[in-house]
C-alpha positions in Angstrom: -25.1 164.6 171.6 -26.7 166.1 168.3 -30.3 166.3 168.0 -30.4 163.3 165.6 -28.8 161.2 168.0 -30.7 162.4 170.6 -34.1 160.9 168.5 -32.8 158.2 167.9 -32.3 157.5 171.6 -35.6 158.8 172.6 -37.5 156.4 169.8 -35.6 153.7 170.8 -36.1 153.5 174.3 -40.1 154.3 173.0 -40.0 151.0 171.1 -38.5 149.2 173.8 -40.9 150.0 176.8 -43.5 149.8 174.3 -42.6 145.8 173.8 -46.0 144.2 175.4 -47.9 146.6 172.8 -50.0 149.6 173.5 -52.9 148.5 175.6 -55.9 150.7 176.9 -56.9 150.9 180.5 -58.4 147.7 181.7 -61.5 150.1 182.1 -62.0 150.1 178.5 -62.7 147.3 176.2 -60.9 146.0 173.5 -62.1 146.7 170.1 -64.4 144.5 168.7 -62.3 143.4 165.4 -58.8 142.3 165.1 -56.8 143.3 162.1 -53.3 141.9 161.7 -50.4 142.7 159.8 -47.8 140.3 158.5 -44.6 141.2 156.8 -43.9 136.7 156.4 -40.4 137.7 154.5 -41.1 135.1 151.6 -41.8 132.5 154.1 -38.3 132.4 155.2 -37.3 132.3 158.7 -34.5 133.2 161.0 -33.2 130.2 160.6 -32.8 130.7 156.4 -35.5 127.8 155.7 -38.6 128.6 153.2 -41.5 127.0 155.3 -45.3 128.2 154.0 -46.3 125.5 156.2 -44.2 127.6 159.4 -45.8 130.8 157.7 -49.5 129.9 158.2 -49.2 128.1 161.6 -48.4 131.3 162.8 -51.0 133.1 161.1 -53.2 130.6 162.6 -51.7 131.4 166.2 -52.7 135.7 165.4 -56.4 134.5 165.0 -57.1 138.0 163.0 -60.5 138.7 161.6 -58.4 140.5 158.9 -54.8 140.5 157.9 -52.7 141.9 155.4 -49.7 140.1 154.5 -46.4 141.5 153.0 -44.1 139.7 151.0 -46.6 136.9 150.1 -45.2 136.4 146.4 -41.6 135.8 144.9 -40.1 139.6 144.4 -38.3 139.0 140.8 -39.2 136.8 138.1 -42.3 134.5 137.9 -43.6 136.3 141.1 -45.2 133.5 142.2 -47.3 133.3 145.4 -45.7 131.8 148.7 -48.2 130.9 150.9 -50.3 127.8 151.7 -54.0 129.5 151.2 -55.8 125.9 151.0 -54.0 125.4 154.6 -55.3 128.6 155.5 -58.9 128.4 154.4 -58.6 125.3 156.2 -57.2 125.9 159.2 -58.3 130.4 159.8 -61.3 130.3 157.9 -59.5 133.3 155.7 -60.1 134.0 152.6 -57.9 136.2 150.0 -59.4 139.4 148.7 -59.7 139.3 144.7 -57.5 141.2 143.2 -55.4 141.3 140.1 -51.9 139.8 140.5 -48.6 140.9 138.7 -48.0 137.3 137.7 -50.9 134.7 136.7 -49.4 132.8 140.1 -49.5 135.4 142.2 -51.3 136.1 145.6 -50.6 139.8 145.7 -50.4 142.9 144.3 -47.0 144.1 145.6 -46.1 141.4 147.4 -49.3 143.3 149.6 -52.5 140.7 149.7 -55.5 140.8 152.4 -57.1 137.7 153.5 -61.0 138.1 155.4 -62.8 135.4 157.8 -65.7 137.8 157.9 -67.5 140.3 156.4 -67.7 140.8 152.5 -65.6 142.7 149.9 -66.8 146.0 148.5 -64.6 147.3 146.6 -60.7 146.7 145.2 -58.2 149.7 144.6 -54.7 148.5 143.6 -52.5 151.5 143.8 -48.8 151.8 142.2 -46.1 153.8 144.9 -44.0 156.1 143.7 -40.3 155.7 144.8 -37.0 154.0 144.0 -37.7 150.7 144.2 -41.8 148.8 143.2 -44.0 149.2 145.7 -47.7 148.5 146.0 -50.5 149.5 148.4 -54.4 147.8 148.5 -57.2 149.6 149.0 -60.2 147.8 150.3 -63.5 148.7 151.1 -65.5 145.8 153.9 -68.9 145.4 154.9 -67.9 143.8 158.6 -70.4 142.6 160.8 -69.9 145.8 163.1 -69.8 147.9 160.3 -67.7 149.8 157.0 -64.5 150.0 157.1 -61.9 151.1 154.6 -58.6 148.9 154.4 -55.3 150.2 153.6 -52.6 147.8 153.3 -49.2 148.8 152.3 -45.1 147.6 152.4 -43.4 151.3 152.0 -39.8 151.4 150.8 -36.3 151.7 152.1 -35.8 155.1 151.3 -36.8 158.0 153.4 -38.0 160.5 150.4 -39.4 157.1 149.1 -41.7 156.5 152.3 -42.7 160.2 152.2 -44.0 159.9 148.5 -45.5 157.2 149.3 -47.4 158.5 152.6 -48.6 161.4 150.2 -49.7 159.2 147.4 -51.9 157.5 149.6 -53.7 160.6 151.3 -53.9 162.0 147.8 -55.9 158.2 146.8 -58.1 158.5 150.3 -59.1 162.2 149.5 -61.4 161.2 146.4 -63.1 158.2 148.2 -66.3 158.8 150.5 -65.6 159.8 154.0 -65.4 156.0 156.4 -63.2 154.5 159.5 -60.1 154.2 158.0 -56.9 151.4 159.3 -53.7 152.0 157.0 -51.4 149.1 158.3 -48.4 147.3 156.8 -44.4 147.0 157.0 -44.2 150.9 156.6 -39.8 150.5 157.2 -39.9 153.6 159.2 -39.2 153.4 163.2 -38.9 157.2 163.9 -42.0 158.6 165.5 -40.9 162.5 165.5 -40.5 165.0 163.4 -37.8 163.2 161.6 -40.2 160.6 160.8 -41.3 159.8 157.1 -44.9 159.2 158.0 -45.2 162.7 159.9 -46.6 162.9 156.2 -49.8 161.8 157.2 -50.2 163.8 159.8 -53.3 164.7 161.0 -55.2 162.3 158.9 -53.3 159.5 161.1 -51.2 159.6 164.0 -48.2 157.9 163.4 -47.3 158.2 166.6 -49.7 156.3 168.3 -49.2 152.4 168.9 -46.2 152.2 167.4 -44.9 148.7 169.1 -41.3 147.1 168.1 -42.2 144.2 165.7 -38.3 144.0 164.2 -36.2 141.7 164.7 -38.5 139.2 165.3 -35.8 137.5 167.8 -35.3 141.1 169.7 -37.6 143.5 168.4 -36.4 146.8 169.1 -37.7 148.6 166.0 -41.2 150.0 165.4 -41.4 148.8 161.4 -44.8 147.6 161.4 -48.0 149.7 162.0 -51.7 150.2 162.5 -53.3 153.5 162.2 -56.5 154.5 162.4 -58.5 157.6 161.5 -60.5 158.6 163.0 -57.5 158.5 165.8 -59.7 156.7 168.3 -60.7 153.8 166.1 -57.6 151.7 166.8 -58.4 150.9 170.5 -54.8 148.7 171.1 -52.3 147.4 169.4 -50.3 144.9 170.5 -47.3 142.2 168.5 -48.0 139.1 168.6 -44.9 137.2 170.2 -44.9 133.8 170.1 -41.9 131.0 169.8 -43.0 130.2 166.3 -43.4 133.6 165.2 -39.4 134.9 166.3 -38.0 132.3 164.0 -40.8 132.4 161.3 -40.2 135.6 159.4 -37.3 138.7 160.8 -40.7 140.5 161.7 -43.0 139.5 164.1 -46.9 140.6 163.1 -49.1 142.8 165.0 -52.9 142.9 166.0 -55.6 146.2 166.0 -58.1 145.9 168.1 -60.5 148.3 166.1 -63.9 149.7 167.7 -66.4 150.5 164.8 -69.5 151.0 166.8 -68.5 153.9 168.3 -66.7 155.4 164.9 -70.1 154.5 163.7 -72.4 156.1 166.1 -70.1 159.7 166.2 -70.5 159.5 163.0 -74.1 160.7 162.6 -73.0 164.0 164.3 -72.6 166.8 161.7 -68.5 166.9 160.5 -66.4 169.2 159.0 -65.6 167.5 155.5 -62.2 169.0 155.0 -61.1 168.6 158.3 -61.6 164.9 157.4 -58.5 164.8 154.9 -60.1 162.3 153.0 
């Protein structure tokens, strides 16, 4: 067996005994906000049927503080949004973040949008990938209840050099903003958690390594698409898919949930730091 093969083997059986989610000890508490990440594949399930309705009954199931959505709008022409967001103010409380959309209709920027049910906006970056194919990432600054935190929300592409552009675009974006808890999450297409791995590009900013839990195909998830990563590291306290009967046959991917600890990202962070060992 190659090496490649033999990676492949090893990050598959990672992804698979990593199904429940990556949990801390029941010793430590979970973190005290929930971000989620949603990749709702145009509102299409499993089953081929284009169902908002389907779509936000299972974002009301992932009862997320936060979540940032992928594929929310129509890819080519109008790029219309998808989803039901009077159901979902309804039903979650949640709320879009502003931003400006490709298309007068549109929810996102990207296909990426963020919805809130806490906290206030306090500031919008809308950044253009490079790569292949169009892709978009949102940059969000929130005042939470428990404290600032910098959103990243991103869909990377399918190409490898394309994901490792991208991963550097991003750093390169984070490097002229002040120094906060950061949480890059999204559909980030990559499953390898080695070397080989597009997002070792963001190494040591994030780990991309850490709670990396199969989210694809929603019906047998196997694959480690999706992802939450935190810097600092220990910000992300769990991460865990959410798995629900609804959610296998809503969208090919299932979402997942943060559990994300400010307070103590907060309180370490009145210690003197090194500003360039920050990477941001």
């Amino acid at each position: 067996m190659d090496r490649n093969a033999r990676n492949t083997s090893a990050a598959l059986l990672t992804a698979i005994r990593n199904r429940r989610g990556h949990r801390p000890p029941e010793s430590n508490r979970p973190g005290d906000t929930v971000i989620a990440s949603y990749n709702v594949h145009k509102c299409i399930g499993v089953d081929r049927r284009f169902d908002p309705e389907r779509t936000a009954s299972v974002i009301a199931e992932i009862d997320a503080d936060v979540i940032a959505i992928q594929e929310a709008d129509k890819r080519f022409g109008e790029r219309s949004g998808l989803l039901k967001l009077d159901m979902l103010e309804r039903d979650c409380g949640l709320v879009p973040v502003p931003i400006t959309a490709l298309s007068s209709t549109g929810h996102g920027w990207h296909g990426n949008m963020i919805m809130i049910r806490k906290g206030a906006v306090g500031g919008v970056r809308q950044l253009k990938l490079p790569g292949v194919e169009p892709r978009g990432a949102l940059v969000v600054t929130l005042d939470l209840p428990t404290g600032k935190l910098r959103l990243v929300a991103a869909h990377f592409g399918l190409l490898k050099r394309s994901r490792e552009q991208q991963a550097m675009a991003i750093l390169a974006s984070l490097a002229e903003d002040e120094v906060m808890p950061t949480l890059l999450v999204g559909d980030l297409n990559e499953w390898r958690v080695g070397r080989g791995s597009s997002l070792a590009r963001l190494h040591p900013t994030f780990d991309p390594a850490s709670g990396a839990v199969p989210s694809f195909p929603s019906r047998f998830p196997v694959l480690a698409l999706d992802r939450a990563l935190g810097h600092p590291h220990d910000l992300v306290t769990s991460v865990e898919v959410h798995d629900s009967p609804l959610a296998r046959i809503a969208s090919d991917h299932l979402p997942i949930k943060a559990h994300i600890d400010l307070k103590v990202v907060s309180e370490r962070s009145a210690e003197p730091t090194d500003r360039a060992s920050q990477a941001m």
